[in-house]
N, CA, C and O atoms as CSV, one atom per row, in Angstrom:
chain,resi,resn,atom,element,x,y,z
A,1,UNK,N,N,-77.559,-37.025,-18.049
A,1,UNK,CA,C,-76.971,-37.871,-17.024
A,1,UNK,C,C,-76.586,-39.191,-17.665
A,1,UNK,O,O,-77.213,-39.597,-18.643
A,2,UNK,N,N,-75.689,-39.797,-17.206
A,2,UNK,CA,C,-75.057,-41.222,-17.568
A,2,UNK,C,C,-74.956,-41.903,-15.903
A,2,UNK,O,O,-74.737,-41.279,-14.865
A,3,UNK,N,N,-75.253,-43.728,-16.122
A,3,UNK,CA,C,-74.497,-44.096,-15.198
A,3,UNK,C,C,-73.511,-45.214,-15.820
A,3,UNK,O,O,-73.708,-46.225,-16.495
A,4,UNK,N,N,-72.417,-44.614,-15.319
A,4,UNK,CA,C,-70.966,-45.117,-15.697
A,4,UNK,C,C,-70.302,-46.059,-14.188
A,4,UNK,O,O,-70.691,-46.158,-13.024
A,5,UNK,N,N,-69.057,-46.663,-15.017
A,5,UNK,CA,C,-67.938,-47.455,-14.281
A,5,UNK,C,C,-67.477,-46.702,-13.833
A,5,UNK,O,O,-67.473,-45.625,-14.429
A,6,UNK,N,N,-66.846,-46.800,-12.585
A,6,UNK,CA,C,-65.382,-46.277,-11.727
A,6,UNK,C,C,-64.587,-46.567,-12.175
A,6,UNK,O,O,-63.666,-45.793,-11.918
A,7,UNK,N,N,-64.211,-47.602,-13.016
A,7,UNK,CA,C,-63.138,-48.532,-13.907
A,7,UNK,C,C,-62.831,-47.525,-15.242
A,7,UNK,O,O,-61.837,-46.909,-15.627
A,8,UNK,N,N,-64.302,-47.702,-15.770
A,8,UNK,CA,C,-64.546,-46.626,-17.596
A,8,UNK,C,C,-64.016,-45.395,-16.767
A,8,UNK,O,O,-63.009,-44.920,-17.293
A,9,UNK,N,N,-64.452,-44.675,-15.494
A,9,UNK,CA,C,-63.954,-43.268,-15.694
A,9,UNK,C,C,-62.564,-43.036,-15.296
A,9,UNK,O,O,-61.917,-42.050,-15.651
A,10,UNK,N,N,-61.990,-44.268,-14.315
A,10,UNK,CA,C,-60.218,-44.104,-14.382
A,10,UNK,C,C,-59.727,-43.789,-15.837
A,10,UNK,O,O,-59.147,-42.839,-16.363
A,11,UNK,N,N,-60.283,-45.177,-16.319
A,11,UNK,CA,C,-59.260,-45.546,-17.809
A,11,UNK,C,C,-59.783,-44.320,-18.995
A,11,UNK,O,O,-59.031,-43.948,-19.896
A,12,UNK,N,N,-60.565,-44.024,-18.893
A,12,UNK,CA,C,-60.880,-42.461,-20.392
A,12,UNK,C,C,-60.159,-41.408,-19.717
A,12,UNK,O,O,-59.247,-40.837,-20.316
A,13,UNK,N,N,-60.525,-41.029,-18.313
A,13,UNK,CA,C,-60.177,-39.397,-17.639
A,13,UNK,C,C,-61.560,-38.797,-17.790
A,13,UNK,O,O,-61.679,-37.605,-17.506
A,14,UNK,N,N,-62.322,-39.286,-18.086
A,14,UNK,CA,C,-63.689,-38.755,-18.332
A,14,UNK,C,C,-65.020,-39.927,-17.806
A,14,UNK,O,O,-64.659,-40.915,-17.167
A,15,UNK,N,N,-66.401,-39.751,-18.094
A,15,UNK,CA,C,-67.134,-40.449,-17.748
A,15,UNK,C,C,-67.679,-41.561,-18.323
A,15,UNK,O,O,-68.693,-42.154,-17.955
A,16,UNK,N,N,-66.765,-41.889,-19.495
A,16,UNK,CA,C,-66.674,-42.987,-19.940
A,16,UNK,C,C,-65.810,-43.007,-21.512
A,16,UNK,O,O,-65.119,-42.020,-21.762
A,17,UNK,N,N,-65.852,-43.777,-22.208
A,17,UNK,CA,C,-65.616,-43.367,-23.878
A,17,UNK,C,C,-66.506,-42.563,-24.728
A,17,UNK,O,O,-67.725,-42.677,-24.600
A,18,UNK,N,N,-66.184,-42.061,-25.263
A,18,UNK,CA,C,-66.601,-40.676,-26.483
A,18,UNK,C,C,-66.902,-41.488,-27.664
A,18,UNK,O,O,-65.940,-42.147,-28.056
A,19,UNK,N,N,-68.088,-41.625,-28.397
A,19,UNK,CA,C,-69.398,-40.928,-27.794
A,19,UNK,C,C,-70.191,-41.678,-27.039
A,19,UNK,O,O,-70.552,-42.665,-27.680
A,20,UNK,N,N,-70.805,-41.639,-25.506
A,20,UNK,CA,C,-71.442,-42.080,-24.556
A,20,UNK,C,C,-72.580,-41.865,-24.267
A,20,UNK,O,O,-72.898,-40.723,-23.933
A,21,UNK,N,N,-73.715,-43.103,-24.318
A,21,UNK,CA,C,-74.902,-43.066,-24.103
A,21,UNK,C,C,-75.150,-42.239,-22.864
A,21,UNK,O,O,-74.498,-42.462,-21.843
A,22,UNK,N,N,-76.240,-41.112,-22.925
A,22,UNK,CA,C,-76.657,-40.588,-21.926
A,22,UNK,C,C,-78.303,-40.358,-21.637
A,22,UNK,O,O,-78.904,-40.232,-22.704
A,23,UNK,N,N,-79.169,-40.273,-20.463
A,23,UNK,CA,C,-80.180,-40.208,-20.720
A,23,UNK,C,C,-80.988,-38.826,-19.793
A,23,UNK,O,O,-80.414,-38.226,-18.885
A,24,UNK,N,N,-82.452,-38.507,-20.281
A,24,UNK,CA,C,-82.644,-37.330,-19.276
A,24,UNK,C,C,-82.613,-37.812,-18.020
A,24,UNK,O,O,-82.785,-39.007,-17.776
A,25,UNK,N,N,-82.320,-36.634,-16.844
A,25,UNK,CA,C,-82.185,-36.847,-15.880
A,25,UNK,C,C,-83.474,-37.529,-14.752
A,25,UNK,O,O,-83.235,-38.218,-13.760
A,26,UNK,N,N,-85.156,-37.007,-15.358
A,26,UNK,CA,C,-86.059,-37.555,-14.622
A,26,UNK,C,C,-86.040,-38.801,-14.740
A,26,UNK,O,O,-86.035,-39.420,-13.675
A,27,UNK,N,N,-86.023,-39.561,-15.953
A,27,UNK,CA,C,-86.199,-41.149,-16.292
A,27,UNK,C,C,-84.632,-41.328,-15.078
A,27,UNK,O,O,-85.004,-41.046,-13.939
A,28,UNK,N,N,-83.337,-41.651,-15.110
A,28,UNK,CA,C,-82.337,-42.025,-14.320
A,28,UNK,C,C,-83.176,-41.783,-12.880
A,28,UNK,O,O,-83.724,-42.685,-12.247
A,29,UNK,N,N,-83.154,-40.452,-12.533
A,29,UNK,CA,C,-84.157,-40.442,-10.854
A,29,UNK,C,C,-85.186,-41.503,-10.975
A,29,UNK,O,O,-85.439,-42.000,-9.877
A,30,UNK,N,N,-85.913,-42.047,-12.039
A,30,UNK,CA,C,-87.123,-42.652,-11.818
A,30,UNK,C,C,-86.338,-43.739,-11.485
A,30,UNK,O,O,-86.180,-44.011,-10.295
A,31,UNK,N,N,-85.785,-44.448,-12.412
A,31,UNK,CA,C,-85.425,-45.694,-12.689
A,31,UNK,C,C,-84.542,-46.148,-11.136
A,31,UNK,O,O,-84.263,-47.306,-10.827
A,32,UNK,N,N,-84.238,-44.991,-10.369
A,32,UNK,CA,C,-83.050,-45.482,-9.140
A,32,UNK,C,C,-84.254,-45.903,-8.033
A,32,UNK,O,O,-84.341,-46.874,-7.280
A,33,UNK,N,N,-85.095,-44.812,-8.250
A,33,UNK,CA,C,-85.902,-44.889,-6.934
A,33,UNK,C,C,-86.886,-45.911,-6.952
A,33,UNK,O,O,-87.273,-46.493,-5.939
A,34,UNK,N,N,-87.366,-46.170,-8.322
A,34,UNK,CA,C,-87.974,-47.619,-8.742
A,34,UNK,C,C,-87.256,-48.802,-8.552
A,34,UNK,O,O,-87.838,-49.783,-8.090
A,35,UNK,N,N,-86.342,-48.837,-8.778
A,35,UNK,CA,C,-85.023,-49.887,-8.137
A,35,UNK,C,C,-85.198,-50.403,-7.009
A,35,UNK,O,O,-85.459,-51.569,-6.710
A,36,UNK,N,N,-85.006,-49.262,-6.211
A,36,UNK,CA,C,-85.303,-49.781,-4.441
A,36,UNK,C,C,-84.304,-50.324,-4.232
A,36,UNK,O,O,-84.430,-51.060,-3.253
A,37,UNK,N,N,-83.014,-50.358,-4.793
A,37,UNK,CA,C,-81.518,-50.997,-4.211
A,37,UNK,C,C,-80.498,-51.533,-5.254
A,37,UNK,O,O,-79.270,-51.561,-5.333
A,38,UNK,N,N,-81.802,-52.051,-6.210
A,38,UNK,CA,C,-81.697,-53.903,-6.899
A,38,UNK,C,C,-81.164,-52.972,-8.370
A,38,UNK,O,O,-81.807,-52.162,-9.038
A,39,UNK,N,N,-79.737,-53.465,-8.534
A,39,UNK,CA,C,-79.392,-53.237,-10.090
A,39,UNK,C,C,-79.907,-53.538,-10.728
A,39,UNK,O,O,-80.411,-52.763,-11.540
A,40,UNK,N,N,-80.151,-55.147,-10.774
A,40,UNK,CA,C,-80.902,-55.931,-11.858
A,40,UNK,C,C,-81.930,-55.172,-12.854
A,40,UNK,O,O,-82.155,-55.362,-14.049
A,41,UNK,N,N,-82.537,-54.134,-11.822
A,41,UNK,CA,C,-83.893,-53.296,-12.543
A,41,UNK,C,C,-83.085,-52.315,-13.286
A,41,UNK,O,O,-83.284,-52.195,-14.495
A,42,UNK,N,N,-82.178,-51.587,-12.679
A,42,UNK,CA,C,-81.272,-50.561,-13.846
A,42,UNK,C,C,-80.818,-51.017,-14.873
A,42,UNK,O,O,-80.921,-50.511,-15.990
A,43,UNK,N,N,-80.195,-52.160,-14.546
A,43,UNK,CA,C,-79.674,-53.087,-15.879
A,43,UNK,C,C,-80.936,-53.196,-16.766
A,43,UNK,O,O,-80.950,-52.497,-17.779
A,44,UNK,N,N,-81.927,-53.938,-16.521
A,44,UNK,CA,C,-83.153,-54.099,-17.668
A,44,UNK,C,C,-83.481,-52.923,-17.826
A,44,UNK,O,O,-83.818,-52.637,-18.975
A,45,UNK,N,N,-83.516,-51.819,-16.793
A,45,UNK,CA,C,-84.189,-50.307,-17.944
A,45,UNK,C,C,-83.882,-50.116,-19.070
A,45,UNK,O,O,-84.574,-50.120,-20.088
A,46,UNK,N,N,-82.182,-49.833,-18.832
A,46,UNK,CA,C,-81.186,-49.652,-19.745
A,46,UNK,C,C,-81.019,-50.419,-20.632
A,46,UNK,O,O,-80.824,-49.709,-21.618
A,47,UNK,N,N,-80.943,-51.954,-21.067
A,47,UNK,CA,C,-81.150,-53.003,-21.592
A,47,UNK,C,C,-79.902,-53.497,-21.275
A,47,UNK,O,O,-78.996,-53.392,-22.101
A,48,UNK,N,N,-79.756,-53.908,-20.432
A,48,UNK,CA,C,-78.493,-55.158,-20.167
A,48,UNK,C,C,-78.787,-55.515,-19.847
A,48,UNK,O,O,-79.907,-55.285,-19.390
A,49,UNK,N,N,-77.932,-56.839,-19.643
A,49,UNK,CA,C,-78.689,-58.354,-19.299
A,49,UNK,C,C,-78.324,-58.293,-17.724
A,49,UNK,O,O,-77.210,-58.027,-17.271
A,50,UNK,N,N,-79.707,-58.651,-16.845
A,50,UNK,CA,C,-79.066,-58.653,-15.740
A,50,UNK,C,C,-77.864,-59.470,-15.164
A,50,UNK,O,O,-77.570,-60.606,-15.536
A,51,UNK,N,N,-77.338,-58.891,-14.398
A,51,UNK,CA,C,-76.112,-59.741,-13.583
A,51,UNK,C,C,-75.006,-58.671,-14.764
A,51,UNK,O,O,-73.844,-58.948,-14.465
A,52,UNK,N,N,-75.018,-57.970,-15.533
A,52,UNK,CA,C,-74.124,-57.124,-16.171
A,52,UNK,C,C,-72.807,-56.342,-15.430
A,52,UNK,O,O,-71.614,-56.491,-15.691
A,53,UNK,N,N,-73.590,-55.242,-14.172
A,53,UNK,CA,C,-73.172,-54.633,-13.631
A,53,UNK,C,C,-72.479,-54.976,-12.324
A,53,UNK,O,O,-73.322,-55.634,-11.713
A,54,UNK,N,N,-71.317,-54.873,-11.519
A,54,UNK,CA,C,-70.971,-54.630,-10.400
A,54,UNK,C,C,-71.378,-53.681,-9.489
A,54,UNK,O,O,-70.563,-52.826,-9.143
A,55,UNK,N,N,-72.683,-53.679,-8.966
A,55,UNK,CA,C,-72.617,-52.449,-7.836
A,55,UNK,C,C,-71.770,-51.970,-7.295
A,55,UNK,O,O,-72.067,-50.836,-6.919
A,56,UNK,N,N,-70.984,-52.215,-7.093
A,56,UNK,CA,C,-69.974,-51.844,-6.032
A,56,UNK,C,C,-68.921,-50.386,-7.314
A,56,UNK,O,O,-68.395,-49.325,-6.977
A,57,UNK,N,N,-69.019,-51.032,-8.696
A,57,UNK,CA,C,-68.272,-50.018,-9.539
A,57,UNK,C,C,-69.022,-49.213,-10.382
A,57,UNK,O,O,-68.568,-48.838,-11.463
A,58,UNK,N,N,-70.195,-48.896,-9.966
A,58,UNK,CA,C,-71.393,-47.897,-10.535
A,58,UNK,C,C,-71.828,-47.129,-10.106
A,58,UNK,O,O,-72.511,-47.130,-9.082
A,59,UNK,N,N,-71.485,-46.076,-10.925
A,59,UNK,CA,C,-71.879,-44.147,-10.116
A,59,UNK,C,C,-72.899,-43.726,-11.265
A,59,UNK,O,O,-73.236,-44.299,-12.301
A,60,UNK,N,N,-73.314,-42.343,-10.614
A,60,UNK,CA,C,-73.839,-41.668,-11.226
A,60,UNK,C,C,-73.373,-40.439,-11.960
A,60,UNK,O,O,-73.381,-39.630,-11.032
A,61,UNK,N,N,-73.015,-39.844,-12.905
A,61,UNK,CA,C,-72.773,-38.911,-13.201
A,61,UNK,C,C,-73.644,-37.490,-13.868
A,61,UNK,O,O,-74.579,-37.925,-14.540
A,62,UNK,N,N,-73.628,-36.573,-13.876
A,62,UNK,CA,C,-74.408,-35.699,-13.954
A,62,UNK,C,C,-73.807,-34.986,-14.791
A,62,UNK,O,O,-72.750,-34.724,-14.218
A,63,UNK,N,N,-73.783,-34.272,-16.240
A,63,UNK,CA,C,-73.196,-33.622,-17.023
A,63,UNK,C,C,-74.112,-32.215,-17.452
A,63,UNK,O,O,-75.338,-32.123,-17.523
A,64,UNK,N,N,-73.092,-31.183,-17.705
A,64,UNK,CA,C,-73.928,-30.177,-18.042
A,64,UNK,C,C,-74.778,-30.575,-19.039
A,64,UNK,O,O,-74.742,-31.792,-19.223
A,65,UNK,N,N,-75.789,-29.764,-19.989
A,65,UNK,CA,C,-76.492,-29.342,-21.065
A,65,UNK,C,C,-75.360,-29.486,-21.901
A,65,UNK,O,O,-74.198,-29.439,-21.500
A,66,UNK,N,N,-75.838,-29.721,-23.456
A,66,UNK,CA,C,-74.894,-29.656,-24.639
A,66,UNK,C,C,-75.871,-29.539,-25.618
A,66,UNK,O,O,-76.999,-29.964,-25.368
A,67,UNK,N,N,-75.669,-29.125,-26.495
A,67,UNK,CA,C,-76.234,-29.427,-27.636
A,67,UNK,C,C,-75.673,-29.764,-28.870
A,67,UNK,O,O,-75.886,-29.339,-30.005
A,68,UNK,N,N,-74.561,-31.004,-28.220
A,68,UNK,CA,C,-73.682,-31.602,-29.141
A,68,UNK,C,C,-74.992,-33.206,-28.913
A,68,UNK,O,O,-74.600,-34.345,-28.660
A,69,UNK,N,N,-76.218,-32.878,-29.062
A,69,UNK,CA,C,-76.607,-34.508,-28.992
A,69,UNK,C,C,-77.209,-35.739,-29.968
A,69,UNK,O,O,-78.319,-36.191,-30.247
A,70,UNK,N,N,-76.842,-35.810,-30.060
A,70,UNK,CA,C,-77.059,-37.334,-31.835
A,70,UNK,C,C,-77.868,-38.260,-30.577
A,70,UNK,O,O,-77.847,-38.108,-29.356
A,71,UNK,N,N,-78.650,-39.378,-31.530
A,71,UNK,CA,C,-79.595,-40.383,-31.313
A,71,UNK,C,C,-78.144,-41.574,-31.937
A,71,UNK,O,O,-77.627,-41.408,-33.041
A,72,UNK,N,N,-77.729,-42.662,-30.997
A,72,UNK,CA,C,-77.464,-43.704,-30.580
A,72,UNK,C,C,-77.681,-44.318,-32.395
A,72,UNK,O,O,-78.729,-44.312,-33.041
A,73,UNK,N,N,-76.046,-44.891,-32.924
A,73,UNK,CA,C,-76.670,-45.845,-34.366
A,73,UNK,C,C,-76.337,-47.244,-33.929
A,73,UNK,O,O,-76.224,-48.194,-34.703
A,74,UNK,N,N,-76.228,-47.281,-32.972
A,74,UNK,CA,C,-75.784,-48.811,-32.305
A,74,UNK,C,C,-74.102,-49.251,-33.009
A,74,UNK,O,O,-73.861,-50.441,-33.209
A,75,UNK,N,N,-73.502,-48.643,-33.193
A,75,UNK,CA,C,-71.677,-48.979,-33.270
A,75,UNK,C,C,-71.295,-48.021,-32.144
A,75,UNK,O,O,-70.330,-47.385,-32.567
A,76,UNK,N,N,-71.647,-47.560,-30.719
A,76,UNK,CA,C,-70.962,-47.164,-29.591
A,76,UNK,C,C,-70.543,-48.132,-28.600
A,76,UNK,O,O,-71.378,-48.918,-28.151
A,77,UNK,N,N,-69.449,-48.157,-28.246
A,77,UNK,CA,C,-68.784,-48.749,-27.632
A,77,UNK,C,C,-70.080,-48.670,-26.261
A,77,UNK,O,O,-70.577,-47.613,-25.870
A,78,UNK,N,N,-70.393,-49.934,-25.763
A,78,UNK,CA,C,-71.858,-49.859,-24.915
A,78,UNK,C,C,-72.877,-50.641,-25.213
A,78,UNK,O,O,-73.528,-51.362,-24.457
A,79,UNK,N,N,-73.049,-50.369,-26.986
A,79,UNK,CA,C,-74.191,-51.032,-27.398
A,79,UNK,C,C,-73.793,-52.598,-27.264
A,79,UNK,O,O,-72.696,-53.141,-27.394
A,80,UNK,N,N,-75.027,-53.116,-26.970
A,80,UNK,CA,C,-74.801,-55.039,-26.824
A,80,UNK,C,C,-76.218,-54.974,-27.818
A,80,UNK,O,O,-76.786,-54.101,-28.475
A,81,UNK,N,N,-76.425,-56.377,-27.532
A,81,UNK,CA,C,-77.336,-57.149,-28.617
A,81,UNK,C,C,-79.031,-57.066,-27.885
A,81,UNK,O,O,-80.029,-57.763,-28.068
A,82,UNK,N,N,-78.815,-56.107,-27.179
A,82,UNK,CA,C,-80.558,-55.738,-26.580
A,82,UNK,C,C,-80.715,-54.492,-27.160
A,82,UNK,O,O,-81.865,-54.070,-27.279
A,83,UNK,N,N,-79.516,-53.626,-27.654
A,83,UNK,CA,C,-79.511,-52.420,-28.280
A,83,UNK,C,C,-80.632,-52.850,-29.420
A,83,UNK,O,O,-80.691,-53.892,-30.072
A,84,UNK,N,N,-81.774,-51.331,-29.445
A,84,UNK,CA,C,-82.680,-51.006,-30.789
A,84,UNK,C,C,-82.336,-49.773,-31.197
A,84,UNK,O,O,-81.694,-48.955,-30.538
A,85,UNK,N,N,-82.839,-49.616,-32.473
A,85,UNK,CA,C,-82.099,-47.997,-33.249
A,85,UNK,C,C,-83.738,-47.289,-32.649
A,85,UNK,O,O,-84.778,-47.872,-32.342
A,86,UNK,N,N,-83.494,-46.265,-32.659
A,86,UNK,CA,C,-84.477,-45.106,-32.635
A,86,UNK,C,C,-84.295,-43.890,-31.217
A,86,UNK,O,O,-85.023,-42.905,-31.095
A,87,UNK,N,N,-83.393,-44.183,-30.450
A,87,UNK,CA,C,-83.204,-43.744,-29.087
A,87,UNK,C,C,-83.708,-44.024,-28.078
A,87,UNK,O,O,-83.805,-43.257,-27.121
A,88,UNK,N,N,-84.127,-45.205,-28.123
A,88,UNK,CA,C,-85.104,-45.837,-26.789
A,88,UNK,C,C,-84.477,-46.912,-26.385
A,88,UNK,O,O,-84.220,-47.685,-27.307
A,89,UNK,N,N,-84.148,-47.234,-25.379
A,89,UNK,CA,C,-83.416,-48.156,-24.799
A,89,UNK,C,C,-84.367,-49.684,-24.851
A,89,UNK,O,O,-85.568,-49.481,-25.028
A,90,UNK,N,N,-84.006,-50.977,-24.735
A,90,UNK,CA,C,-85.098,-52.109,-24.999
A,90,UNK,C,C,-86.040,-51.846,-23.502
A,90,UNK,O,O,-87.178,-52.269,-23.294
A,91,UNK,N,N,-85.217,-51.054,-22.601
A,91,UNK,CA,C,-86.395,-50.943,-21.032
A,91,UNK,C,C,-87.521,-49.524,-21.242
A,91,UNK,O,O,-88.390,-49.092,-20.484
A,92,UNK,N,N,-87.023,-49.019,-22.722
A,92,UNK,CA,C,-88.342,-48.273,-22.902
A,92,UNK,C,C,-87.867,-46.545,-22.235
A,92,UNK,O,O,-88.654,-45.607,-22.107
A,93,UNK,N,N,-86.482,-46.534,-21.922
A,93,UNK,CA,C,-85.834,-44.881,-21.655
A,93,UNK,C,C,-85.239,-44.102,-22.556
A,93,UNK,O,O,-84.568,-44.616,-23.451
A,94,UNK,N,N,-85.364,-42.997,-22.476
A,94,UNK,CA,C,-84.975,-42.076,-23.694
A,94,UNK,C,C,-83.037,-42.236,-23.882
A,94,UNK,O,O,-82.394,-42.122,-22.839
A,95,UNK,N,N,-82.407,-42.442,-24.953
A,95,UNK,CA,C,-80.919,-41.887,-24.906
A,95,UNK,C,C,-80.987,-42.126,-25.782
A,95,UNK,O,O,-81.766,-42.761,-26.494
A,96,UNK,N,N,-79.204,-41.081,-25.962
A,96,UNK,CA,C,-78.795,-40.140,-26.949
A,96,UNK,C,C,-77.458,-40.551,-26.281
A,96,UNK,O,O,-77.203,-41.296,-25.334
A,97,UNK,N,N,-76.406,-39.511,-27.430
A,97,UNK,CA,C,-74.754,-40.101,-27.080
A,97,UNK,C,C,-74.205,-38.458,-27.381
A,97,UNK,O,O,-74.371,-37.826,-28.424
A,98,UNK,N,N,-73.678,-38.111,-26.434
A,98,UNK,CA,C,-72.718,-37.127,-26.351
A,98,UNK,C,C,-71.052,-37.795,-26.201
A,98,UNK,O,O,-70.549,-38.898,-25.990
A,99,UNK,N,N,-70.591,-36.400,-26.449
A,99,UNK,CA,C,-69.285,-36.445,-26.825
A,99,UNK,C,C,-68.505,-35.737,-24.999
A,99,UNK,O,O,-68.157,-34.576,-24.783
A,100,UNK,N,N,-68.476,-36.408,-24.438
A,100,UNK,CA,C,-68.046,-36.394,-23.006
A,100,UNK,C,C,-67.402,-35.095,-22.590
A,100,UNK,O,O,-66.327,-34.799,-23.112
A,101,UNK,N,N,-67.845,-34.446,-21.873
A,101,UNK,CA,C,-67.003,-33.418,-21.083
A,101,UNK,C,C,-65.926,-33.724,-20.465
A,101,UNK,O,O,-66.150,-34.924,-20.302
A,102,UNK,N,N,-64.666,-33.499,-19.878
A,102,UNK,CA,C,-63.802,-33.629,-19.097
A,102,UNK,C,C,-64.424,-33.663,-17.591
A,102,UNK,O,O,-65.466,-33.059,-17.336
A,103,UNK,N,N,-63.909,-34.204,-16.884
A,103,UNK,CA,C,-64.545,-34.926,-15.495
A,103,UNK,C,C,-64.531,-33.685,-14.634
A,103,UNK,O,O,-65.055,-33.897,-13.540
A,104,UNK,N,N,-63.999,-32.203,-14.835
A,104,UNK,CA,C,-63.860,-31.358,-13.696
A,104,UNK,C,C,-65.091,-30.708,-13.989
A,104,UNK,O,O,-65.352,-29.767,-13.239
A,105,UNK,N,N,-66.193,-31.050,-15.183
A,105,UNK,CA,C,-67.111,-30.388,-15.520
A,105,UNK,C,C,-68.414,-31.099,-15.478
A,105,UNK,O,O,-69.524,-30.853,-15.950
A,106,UNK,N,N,-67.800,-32.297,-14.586
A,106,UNK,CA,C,-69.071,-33.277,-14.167
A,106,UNK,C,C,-69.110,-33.479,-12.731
A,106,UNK,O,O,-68.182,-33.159,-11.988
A,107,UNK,N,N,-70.384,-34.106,-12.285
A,107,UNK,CA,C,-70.585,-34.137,-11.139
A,107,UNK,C,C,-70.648,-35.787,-10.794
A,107,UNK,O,O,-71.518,-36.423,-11.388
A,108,UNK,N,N,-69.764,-36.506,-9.859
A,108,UNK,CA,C,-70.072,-37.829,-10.075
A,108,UNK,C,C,-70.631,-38.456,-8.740
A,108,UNK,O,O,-70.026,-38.414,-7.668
A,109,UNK,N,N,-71.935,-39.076,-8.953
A,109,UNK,CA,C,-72.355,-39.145,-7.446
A,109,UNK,C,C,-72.406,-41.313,-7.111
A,109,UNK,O,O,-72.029,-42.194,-7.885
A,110,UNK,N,N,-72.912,-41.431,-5.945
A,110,UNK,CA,C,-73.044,-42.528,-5.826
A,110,UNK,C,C,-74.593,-43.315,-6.729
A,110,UNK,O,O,-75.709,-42.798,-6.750
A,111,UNK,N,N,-74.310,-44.286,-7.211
A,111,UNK,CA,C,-75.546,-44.813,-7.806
A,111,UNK,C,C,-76.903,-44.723,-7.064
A,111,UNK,O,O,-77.911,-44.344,-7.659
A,112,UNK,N,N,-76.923,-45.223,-5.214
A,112,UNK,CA,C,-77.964,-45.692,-4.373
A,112,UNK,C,C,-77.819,-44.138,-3.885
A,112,UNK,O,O,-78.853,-43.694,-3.386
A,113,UNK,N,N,-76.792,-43.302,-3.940
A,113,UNK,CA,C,-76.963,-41.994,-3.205
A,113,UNK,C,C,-76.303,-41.804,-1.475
A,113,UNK,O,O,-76.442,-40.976,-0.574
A,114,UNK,N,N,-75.709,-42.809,-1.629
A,114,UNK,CA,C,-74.850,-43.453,-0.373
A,114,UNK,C,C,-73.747,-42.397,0.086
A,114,UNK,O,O,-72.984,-42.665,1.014
């Protein structure tokens, strides 16, 4: 799973740029429902600085299985300066970077589930 822009997935045709941080799907369920609304907390899971994100332009996306998956060297278009090497995000979640499916092979939902 990734959560991506409405903006990133107009402008690629896909769920964001190739290759795109993605993470397992229980940590994303954890991290929304731990949220309780508030980006700010998704942003620090993930390591961005809060105030990063626009709610209003943040979905969820859901991608099949691949086993096209590499560990993150920090030159992906994504990484900022909270980025650490090893596949752990600075909020302590697992990701990895796949090479994006085409969008008819993803599922794209609302961030809050709205």
């Amino acid at each position: 799973m990734r959560i991506a822009s409405k903006k990133a997935i107009e402008k690629f045709g896909t769920a964001g740029p190739n290759p795109s941080f993605v993470m397992p799907k229980p940590y994303i369920d954890k991290i929304i429902k731990d949220a309780n609304g508030d980006i700010g907390k998704i942003e620090e899971a993930l390591g961005f600085p809060k105030g990063s994100w626009n709610p209003d332009d943040i979905v969820i996306v859901e991608i099949p299985p691949t086993k096209d998956i590499k560990i993150p060297s920090g030159n992906e278009r994504g990484a900022n300066e909270m980025w650490i090497p090893g596949g752990i995000t600075s909020g302590g979640v697992p990701e990895a970077v796949i090479k994006l499916p085409p969008l008819d092979e993803v599922r794209v939902n609302p961030l809050f589930g709205e």
